[in-house]
C-alpha positions as CSV (number, residue, x, y, z in Angstrom):
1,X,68.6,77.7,56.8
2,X,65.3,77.8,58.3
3,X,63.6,74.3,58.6
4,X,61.1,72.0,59.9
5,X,60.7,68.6,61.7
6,X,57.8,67.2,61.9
7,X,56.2,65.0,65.0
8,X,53.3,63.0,65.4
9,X,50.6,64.3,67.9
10,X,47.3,63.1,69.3
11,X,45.1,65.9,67.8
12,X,42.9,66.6,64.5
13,X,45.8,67.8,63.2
14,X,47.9,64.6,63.6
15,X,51.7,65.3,62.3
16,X,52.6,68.9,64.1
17,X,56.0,71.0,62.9
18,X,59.3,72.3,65.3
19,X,60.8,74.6,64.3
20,X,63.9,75.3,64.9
21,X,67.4,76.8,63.2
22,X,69.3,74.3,62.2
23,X,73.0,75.9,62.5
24,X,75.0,72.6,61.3
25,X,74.7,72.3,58.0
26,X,77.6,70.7,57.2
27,X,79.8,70.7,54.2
28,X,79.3,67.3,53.5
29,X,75.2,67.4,53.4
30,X,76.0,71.2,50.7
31,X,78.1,68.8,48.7
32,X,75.2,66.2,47.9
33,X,73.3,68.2,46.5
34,X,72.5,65.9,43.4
35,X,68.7,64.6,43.9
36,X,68.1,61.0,43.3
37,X,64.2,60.8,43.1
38,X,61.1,61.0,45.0
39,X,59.8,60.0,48.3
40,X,57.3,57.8,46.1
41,X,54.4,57.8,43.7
42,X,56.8,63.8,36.5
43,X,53.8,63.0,34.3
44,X,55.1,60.2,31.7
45,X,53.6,60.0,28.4
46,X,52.3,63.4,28.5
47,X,53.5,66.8,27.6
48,X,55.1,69.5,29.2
49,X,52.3,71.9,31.2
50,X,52.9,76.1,30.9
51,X,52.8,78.5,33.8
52,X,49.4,79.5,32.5
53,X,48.2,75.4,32.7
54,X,49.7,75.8,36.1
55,X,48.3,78.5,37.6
56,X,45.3,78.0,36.1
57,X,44.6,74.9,38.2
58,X,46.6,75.0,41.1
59,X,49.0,72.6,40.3
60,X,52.4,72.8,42.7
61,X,55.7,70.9,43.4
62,X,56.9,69.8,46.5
63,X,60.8,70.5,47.5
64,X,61.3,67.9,50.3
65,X,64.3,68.0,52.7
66,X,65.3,65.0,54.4
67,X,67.6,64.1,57.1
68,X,69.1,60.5,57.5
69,X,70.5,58.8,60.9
70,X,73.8,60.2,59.9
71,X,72.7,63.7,59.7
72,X,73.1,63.8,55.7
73,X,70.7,66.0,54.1
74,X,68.8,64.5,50.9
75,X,66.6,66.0,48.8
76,X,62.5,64.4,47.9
77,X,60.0,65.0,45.3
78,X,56.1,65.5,45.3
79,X,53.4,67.7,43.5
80,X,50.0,68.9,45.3
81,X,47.6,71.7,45.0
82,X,46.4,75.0,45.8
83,X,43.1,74.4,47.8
84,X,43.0,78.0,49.7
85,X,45.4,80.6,49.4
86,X,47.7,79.3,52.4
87,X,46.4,75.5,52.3
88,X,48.3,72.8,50.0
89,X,46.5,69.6,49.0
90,X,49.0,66.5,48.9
91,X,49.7,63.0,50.3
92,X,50.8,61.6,53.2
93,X,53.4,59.8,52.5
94,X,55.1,62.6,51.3
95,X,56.0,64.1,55.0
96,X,55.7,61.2,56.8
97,X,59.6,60.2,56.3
98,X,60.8,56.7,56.9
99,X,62.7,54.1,59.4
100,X,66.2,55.6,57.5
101,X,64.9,59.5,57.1
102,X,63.1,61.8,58.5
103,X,61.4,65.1,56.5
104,X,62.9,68.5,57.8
105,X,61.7,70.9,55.6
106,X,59.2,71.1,52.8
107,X,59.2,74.0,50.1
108,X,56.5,74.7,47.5
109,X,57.3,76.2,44.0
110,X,55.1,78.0,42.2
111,X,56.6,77.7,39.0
112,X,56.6,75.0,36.6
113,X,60.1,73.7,36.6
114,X,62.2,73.6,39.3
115,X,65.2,71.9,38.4
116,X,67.7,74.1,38.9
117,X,66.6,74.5,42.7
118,X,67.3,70.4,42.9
119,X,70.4,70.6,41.1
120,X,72.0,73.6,43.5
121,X,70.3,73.5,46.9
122,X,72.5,72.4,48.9
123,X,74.9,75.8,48.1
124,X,71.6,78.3,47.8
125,X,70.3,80.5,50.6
126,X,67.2,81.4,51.9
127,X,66.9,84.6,49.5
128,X,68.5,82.0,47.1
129,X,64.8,79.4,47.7
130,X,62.8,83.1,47.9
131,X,64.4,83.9,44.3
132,X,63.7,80.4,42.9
133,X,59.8,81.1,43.8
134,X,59.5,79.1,46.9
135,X,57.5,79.4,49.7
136,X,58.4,77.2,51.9
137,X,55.8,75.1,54.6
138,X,55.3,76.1,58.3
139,X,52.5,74.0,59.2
140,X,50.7,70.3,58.6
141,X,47.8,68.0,59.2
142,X,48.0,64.4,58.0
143,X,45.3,62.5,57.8
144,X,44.9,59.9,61.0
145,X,43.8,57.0,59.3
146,X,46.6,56.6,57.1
147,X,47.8,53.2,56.3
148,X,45.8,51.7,59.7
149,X,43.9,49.5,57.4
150,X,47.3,47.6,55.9
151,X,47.5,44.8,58.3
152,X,49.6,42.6,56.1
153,X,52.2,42.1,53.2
154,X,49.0,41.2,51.1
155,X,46.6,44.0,52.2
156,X,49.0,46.2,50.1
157,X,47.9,45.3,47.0
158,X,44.5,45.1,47.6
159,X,42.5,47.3,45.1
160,X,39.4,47.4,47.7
161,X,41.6,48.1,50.8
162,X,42.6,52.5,51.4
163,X,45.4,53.7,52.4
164,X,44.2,57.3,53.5
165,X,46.7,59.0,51.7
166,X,45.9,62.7,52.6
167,X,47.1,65.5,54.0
168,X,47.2,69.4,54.3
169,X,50.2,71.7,54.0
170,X,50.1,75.1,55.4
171,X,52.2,77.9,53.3
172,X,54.5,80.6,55.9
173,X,52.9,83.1,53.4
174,X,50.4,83.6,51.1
175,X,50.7,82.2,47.5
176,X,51.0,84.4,44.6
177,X,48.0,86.2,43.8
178,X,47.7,85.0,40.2
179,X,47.6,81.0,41.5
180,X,44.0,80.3,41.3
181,X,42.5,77.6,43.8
182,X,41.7,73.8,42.6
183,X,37.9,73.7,43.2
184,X,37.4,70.4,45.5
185,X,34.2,68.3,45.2
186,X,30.2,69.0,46.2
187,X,27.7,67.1,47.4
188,X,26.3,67.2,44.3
189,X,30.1,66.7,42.3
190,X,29.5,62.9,43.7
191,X,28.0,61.2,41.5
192,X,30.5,62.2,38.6
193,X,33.3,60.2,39.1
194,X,32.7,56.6,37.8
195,X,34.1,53.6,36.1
196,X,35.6,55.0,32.6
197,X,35.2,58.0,33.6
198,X,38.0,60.8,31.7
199,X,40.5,62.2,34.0
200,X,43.2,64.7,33.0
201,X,46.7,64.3,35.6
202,X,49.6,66.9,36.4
203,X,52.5,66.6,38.1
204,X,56.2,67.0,38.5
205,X,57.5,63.6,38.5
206,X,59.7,61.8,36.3
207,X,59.1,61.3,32.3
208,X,59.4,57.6,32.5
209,X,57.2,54.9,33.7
210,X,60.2,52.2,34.6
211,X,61.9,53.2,38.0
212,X,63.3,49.7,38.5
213,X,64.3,46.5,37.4
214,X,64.3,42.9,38.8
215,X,67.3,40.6,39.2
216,X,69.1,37.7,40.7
217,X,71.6,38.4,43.4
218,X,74.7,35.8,42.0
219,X,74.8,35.9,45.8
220,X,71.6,34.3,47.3
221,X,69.9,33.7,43.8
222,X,67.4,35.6,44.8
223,X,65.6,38.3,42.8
224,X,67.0,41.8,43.9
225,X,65.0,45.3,43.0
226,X,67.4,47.6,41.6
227,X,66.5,51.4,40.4
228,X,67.1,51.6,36.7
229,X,68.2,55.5,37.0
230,X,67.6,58.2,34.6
231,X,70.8,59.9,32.1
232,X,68.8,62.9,32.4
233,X,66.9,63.3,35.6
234,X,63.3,64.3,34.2
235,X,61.8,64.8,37.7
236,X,61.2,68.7,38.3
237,X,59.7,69.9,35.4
238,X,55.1,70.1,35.2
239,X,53.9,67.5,33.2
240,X,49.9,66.7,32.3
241,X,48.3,63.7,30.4
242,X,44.7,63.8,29.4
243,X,41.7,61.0,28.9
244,X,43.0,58.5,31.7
245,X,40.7,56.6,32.1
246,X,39.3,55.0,35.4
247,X,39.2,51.9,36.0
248,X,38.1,50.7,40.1
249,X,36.4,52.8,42.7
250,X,36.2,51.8,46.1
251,X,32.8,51.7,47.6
252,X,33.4,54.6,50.1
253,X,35.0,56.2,47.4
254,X,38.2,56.8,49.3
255,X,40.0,55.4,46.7
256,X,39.9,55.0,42.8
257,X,42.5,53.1,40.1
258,X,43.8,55.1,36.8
259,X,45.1,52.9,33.4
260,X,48.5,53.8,33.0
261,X,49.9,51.4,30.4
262,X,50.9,54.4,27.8
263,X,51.2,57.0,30.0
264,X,49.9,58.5,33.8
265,X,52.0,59.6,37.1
266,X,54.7,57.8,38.4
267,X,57.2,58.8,40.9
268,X,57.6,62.3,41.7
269,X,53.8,62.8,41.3
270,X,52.5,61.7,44.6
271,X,50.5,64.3,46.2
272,X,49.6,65.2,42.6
273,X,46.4,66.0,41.1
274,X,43.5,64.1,39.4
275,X,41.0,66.7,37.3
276,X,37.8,65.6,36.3
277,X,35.8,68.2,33.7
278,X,32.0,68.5,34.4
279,X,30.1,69.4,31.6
280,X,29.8,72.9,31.9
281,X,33.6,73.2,31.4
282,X,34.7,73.5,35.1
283,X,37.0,71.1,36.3
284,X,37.1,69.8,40.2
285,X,39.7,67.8,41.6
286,X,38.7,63.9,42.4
287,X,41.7,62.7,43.3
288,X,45.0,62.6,45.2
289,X,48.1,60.5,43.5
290,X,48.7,57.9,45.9
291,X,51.0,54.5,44.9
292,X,51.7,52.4,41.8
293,X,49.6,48.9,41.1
294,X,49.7,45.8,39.1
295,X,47.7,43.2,38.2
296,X,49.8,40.8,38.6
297,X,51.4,41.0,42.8
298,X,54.4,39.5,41.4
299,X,55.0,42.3,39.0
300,X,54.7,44.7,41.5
301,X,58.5,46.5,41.9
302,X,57.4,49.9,41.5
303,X,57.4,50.6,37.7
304,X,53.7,52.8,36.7
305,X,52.8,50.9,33.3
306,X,49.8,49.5,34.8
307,X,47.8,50.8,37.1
308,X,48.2,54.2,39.7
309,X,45.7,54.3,42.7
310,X,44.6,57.8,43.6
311,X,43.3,58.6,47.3
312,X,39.8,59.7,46.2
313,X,39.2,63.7,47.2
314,X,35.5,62.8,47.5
315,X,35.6,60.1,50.2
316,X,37.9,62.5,52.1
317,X,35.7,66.1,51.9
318,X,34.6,65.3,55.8
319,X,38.4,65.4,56.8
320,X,39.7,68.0,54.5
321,X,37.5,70.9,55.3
322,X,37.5,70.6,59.0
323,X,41.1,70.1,58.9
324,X,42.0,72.9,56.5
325,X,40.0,75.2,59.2
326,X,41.9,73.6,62.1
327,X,45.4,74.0,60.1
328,X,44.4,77.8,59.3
329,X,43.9,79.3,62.6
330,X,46.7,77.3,64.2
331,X,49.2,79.1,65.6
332,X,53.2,78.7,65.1
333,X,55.4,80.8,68.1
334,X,58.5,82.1,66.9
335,X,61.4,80.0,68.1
336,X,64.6,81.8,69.1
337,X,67.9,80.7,67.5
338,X,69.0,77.0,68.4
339,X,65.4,76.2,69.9
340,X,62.1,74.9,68.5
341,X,58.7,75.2,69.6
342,X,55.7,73.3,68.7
343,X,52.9,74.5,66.3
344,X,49.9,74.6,68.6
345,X,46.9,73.0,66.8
């Protein structure tokens, strides 16, 4: 199976892929092939979104393949968008890995549930993946700011303090001809997003807003964060919610916050969409899901019944285009069996 690591660089283009063939797939990593959630921030409280709704506006899921210390493979969700016909619109934090993981390998589907692909990965084939609609990534560009303004354990719940949450996926092929593109901001698009202004969200995350629960360890009497788990694993499957209404916008607009009491994105939608409709009927896209909020800092253990930040698309148009050029005339050299090479930026 074809897949690819991703390293940081010093370029526009800051997180470059290797490539490489990655013979040892072991039977143990094809046997865990249950998924367990997302790498972080479907649609709860909404409804179920058709392939027309999809296509229609772009909207994508993100198959992520991670790789642990002990060469286990996992499997990560994430939605994004269609911004040119090679070019995916999505968060950082959604190929950026961890101290435990590393990504490896980041497919796109094109259709608007992909469960069975996260139930039986780890025994399908690369014609298996091609079947399933996915198209899977050969190139990104993360932006270089991200998280360099979190300094401490408070600056992360700061509404006024961004995270840069951006980045850029590059398809290995076209996307299918009847995906149309999200339309990204104007100059003139600036002044539309406001406070209480009407957003409508997509994404494939899960259909519930509680991810987790608080308790005391009998142990240390200390409170614990435990996942609450799902019966029926919801992530996978295009959701959308309309009227969410906005409630802070940073003053560099980099960032804006979405009410999310009855329903918005939780995890499994990060990377996801924010639409706004202008008034001649046309919708742009204003915002990138980001991370969960709460009022209250002592509240804050990852449920999405209060608040969701967004990474602001209009803040960001001075990195995305340049970068979306950079990341389309790059150049990826074919790497021979057992060996990678580096994406050139």
């Amino acid at each position: 199976m074809k897949s690819w690591m991703f390293k940081k660089i010093n370029t526009a283009a800051t997180v470059t892929l290797l490539i490489s063939l990655l013979a040892g797939c072991s039977p143990e990593s094809k046997k865990s092939s249950s998924y367990t959630g997302s790498v972080n921030p479907r649609i709860f409280g909404g409804v179920e979104a058709d392939q027309k709704f999809q296509s229609e506006n772009g909207v994508v899921g993100l198959f992520v393949i991670t790789k642990d210390k002990s060469n286990q493979f996992g499997v990560a969700i994430c939605s994004g968008t269609l911004i040119d016909k090679k070019i995916i619109l999505t968060a950082t934090h959604c190929i950026a890995g961890d101290g435990n993981s590393q990504v490896v390998a980041v497919g796109v589907s094109f259709k608007p549930d992909f469960q069975n692909v996260l139930e039986n990965w780890g025994q399908m084939s690369e014609a298996d993946f091609e079947k399933a609609g996915l198209i899977f990534v050969d190139n990104v560009a993360a932006n270089p700011n991200y998280m360099k303004n979190i300094k401490s354990e408070s600056d992360y719940l700061n509404p006024n303090i961004t995270w840069d949450d951006i980045a850029l996926l590059r398809l290995s092929k076209d996307a299918p001809t009847e995906f149309k593109i999200a339309k990204l901001p104007t100059k003139e698009d600036i002044q539309l997003l406001k406070t209480n202004s009407e957003l409508f969200l997509a994404g494939f995350g899960m259909n519930s807003a509680i991810a987790n629960k608080a308790v005391v360890n009998p142990k240390t009497g200390q409170r614990d964060v435990v996942p609450v788990g799902e019966k029926n694993p919801s992530s996978g499957v295009l959701r959308k919610a309309n009227k969410k209404v906005v409630t802070h916008i940073t003053a560099d607009n980099k960032e804006f916050s979405i009410e999310s009491s009855k329903s918005g994105s939780c995890h499994g939608d990060s990377g996801g969409p924010a639409f706004l409709t202008k008034a001649d009927g046309t919708t742009i896209q204003v915002g990138v899901a980001d991370r969960t909020r709460t009022i209250n800092p002592e509240d804050n253990i990852g449920n999405c019944n209060e608040l969701m930040t967004y990474t602001g698309v209009i803040g960001h148009m001075d990195w995305i285009m340049p970068a979306m050029q950079q990341l389309l005339t790059a150049k990826v050299e074919t790497a021979p069996a057992h060996h990678a090479t580096t994406a050139k930026p």
